[in-house]
The first five atom37 places (N, CA, C, CB, O) and aatype in JSON, in Angstrom:
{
  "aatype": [20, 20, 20, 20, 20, 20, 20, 20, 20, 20, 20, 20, 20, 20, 20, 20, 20, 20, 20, 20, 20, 20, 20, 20, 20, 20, 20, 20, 20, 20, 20, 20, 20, 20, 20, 20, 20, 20, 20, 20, 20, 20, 20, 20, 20, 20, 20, 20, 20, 20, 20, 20, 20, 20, 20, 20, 20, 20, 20, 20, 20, 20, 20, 20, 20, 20, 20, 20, 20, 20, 20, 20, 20, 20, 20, 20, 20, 20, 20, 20],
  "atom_mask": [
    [1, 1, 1, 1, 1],
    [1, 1, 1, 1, 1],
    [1, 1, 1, 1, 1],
    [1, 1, 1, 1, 1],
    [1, 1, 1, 1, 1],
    [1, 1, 1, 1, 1],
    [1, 1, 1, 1, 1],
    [1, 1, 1, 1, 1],
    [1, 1, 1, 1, 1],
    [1, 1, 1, 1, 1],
    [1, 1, 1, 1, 1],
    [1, 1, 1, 1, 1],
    [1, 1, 1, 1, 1],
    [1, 1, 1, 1, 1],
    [1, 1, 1, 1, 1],
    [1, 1, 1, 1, 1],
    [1, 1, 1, 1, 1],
    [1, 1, 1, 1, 1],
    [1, 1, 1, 1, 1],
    [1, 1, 1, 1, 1],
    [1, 1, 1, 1, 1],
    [1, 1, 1, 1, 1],
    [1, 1, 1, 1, 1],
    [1, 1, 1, 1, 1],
    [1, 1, 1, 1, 1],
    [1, 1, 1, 1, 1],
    [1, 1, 1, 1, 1],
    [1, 1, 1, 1, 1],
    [1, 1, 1, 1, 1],
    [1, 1, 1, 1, 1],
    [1, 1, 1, 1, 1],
    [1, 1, 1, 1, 1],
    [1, 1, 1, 1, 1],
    [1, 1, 1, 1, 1],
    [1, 1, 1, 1, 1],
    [1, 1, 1, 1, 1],
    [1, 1, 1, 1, 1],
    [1, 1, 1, 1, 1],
    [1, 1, 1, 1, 1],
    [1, 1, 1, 1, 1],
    [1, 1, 1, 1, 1],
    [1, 1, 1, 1, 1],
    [1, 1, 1, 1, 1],
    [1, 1, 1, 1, 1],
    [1, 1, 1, 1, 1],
    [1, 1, 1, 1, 1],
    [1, 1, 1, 1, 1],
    [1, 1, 1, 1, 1],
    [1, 1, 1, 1, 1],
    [1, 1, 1, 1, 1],
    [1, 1, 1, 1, 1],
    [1, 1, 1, 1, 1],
    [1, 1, 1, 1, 1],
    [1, 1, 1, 1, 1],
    [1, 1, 1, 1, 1],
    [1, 1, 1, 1, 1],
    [1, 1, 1, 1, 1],
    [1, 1, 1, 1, 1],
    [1, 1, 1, 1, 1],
    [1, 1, 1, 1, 1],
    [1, 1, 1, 1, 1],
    [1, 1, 1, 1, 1],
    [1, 1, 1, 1, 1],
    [1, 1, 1, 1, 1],
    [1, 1, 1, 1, 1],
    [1, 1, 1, 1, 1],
    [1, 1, 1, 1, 1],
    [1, 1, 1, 1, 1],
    [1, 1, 1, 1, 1],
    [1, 1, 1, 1, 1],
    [1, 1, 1, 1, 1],
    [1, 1, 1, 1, 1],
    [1, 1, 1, 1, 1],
    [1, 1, 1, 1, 1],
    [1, 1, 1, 1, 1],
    [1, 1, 1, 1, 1],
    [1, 1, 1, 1, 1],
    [1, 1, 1, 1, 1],
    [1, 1, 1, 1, 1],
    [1, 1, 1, 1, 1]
  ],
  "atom_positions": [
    [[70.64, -219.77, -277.81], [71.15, -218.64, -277.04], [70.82, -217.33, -277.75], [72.66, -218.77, -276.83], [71.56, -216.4, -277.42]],
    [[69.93, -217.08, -278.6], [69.17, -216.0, -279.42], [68.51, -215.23, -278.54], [68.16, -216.52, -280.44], [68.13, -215.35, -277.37]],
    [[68.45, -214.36, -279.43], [67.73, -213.38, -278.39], [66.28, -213.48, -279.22], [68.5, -211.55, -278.21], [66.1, -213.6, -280.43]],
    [[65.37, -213.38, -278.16], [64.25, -213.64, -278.58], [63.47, -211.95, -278.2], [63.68, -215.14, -277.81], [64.22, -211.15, -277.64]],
    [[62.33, -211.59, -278.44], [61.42, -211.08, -278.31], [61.14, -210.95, -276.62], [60.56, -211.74, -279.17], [61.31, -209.89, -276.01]],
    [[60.81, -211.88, -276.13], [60.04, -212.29, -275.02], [61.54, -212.21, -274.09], [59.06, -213.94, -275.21], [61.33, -211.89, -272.92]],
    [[62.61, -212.41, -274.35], [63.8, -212.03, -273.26], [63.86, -210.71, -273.61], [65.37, -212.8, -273.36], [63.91, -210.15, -272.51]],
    [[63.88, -209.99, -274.32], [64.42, -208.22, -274.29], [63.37, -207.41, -273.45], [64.43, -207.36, -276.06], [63.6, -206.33, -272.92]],
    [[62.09, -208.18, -273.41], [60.88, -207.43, -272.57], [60.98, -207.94, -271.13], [59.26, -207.77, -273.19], [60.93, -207.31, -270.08]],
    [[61.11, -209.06, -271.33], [61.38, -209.19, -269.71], [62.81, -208.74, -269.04], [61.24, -210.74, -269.34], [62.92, -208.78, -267.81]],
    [[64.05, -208.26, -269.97], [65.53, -208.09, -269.14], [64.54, -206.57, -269.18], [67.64, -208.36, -270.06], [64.2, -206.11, -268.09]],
    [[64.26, -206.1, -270.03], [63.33, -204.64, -270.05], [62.21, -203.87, -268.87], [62.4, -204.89, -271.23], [62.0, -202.68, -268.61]],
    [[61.59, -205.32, -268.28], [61.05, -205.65, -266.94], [61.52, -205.33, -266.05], [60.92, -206.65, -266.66], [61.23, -204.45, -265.24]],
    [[62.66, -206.36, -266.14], [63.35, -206.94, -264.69], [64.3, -204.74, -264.52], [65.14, -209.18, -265.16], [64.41, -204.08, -263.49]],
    [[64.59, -204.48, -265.48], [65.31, -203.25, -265.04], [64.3, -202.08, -264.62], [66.27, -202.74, -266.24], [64.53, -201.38, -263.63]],
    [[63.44, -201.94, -265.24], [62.38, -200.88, -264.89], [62.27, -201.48, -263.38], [60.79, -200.87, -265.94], [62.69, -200.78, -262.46]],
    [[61.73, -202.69, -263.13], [61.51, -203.01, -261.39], [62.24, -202.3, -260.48], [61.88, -204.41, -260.95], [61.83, -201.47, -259.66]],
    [[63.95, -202.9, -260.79], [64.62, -202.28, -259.9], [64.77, -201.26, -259.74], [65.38, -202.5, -259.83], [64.98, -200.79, -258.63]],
    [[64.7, -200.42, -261.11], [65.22, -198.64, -260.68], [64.11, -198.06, -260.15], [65.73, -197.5, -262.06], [64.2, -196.9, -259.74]],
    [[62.48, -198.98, -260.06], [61.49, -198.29, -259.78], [61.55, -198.49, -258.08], [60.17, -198.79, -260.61], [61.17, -197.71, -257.21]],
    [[62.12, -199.71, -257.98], [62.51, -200.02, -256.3], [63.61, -199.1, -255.8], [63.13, -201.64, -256.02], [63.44, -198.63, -254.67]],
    [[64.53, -198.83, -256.36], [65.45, -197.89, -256.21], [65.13, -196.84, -255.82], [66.02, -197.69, -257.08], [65.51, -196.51, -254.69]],
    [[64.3, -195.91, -256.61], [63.7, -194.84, -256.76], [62.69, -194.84, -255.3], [63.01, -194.84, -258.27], [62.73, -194.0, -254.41]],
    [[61.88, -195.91, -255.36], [60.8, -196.08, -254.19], [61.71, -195.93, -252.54], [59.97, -197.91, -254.42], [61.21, -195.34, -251.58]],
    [[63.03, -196.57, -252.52], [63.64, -196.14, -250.89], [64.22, -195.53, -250.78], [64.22, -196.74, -250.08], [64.58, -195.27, -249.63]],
    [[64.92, -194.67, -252.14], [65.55, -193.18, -251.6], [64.52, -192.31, -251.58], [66.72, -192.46, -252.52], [64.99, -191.21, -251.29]],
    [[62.91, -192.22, -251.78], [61.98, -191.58, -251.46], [61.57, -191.5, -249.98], [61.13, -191.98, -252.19], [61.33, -190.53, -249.25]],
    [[61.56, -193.07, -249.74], [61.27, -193.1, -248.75], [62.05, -193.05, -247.38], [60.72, -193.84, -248.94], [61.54, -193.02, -246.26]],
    [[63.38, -193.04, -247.68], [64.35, -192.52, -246.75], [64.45, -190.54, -246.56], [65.85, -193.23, -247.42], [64.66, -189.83, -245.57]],
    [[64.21, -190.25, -247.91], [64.32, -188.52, -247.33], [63.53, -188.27, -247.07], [64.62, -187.39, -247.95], [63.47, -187.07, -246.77]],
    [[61.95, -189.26, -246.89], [60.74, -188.88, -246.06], [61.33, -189.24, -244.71], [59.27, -189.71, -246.44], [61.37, -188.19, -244.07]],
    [[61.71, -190.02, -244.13], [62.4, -190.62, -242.94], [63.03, -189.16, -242.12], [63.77, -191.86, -243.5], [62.77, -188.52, -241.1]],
    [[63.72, -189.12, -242.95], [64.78, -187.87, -242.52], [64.5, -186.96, -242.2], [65.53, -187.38, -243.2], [65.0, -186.48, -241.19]],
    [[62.92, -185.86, -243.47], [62.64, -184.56, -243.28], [61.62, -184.88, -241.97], [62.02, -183.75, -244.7], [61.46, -183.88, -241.26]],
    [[60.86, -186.18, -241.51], [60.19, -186.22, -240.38], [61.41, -186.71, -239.09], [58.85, -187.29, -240.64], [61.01, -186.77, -237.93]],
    [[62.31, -186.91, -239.29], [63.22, -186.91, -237.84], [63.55, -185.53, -238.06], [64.73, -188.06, -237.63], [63.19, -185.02, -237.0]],
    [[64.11, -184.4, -238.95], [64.14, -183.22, -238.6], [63.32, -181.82, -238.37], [64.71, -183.14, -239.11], [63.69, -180.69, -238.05]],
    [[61.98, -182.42, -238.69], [60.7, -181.73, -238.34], [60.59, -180.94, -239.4], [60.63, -180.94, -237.02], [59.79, -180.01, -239.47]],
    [[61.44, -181.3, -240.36], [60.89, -180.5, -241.76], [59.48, -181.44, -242.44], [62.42, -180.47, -243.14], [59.13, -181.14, -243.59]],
    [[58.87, -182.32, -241.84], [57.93, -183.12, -242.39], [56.66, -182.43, -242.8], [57.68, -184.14, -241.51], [55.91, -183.1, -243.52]],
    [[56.26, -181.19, -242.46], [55.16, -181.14, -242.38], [54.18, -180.78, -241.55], [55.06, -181.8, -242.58], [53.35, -179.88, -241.57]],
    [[54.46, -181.75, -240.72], [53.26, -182.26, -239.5], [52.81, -181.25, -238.54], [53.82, -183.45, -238.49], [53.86, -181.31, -237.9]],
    [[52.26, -180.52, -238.0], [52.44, -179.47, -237.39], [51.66, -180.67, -235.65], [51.46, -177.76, -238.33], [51.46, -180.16, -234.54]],
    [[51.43, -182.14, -235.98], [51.5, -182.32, -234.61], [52.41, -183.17, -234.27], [50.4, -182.66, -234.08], [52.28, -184.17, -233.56]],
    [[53.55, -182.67, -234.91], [54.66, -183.18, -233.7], [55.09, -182.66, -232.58], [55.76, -183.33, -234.09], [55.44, -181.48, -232.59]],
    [[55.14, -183.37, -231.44], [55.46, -183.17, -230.04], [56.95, -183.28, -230.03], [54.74, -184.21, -229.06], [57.62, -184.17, -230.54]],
    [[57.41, -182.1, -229.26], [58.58, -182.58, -228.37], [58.55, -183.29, -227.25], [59.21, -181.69, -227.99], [57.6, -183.26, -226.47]],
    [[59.27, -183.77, -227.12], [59.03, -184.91, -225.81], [60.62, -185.09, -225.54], [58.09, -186.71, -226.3], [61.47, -185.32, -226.4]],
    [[60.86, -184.91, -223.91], [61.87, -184.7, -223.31], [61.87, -185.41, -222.44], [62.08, -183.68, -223.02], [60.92, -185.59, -221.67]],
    [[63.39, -186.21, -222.4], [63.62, -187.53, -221.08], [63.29, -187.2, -219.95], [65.03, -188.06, -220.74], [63.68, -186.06, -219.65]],
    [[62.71, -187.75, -219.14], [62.53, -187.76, -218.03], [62.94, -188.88, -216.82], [61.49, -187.56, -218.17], [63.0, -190.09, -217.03]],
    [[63.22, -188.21, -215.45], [64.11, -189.51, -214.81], [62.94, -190.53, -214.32], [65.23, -188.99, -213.29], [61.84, -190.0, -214.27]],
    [[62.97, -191.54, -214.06], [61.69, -191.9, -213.25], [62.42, -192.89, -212.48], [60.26, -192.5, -214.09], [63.62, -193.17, -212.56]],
    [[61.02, -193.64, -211.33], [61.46, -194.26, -210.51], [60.49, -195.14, -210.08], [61.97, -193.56, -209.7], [59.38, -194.64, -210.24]],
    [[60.47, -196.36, -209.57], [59.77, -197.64, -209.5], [58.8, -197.35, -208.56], [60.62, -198.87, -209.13], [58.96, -196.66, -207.55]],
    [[57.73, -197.93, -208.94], [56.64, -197.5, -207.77], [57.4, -199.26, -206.94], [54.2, -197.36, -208.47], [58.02, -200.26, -207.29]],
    [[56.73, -198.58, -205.59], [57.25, -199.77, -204.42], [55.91, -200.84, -204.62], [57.39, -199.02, -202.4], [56.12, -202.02, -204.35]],
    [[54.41, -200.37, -205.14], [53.49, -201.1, -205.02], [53.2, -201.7, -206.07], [52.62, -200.6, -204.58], [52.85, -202.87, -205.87]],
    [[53.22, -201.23, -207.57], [52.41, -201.75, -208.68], [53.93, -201.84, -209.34], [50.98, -200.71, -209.45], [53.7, -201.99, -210.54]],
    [[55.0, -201.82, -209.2], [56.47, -201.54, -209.81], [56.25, -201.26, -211.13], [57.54, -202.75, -209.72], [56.62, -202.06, -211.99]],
    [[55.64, -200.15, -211.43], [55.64, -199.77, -212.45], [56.78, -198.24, -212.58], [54.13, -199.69, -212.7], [56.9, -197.45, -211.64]],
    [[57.51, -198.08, -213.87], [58.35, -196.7, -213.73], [57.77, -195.83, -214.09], [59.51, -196.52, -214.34], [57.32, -195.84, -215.23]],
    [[57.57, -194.85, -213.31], [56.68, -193.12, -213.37], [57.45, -192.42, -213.42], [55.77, -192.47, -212.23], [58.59, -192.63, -212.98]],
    [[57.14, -191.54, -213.87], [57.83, -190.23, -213.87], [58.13, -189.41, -212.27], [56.84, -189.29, -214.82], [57.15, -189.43, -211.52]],
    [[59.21, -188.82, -211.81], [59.26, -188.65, -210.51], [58.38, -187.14, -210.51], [60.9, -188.72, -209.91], [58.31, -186.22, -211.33]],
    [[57.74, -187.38, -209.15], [56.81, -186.02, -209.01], [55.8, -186.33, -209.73], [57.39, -184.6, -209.52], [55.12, -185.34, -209.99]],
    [[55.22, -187.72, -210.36], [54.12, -188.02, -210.8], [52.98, -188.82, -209.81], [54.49, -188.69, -211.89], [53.27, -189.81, -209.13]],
    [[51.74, -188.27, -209.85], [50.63, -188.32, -209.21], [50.98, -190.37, -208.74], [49.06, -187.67, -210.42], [51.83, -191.22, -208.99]],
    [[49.56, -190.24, -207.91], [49.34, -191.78, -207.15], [48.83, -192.61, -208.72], [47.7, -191.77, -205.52], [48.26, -192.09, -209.68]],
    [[49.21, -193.83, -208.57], [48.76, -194.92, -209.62], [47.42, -195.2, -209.5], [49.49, -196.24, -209.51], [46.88, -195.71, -210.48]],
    [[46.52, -194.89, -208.15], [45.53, -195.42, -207.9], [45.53, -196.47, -206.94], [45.11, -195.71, -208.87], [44.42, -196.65, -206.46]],
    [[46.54, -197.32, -206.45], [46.38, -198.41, -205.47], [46.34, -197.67, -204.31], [47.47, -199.51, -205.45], [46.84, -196.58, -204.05]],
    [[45.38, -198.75, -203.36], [45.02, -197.84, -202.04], [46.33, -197.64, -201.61], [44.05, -198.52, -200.8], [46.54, -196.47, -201.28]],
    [[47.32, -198.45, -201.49], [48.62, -197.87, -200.64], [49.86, -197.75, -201.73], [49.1, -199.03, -199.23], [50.87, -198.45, -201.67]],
    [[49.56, -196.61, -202.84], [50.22, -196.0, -203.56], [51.09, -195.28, -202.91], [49.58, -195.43, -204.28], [50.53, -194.42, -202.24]],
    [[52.66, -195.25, -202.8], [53.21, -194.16, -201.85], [53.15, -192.33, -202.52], [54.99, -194.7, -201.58], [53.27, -191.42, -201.7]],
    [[53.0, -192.11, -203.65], [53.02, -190.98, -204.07], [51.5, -190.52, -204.06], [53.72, -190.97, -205.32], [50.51, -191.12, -204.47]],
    [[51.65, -189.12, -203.41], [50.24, -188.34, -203.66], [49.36, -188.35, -204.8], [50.42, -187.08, -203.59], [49.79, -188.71, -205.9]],
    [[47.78, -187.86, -204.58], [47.32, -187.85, -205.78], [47.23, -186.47, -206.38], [46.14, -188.48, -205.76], [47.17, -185.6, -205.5]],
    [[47.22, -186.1, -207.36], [47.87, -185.17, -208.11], [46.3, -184.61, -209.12], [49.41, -186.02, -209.05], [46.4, -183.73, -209.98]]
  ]
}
């Protein structure tokens, strides 16, 4: 039950790992954060705003309302 050489480098290991893992997801969480509050950087982030939509009757796909024909010949919405 001695302490050897080869255990003080590896308990020496095993702690550097974790605080380096530690260190690695509170990095990567206040990257998380400053890009959900648009402090990221990015200058191409989009806003993008809900919109209601509604089922096409032909291809039942959900569009945006006031959005152009899908393309099927008997699309009920205009083409745009």
């Amino acid at each position: 039950m001695g302490f050897s050489l080869a255990k003080i480098i590896f308990t020496l290991l095993v702690v550097f790992l974790v605080w380096r893992l530690f260190g690695w997801i509170r990095q990567n969480r206040l990257n998380q954060s400053k890009r959900r509050d648009g402090l990221g950087g990015s200058d191409h982030t989009a806003t993008l705003e809900p919109r209601d939509t509604v089922q096409c009757s032909v291809c039942k796909a959900y569009v945006p309302i006031g959005a152009g024909s899908c393309g099927q010949a008997d699309c009920p919405y205009p083409l745009s």
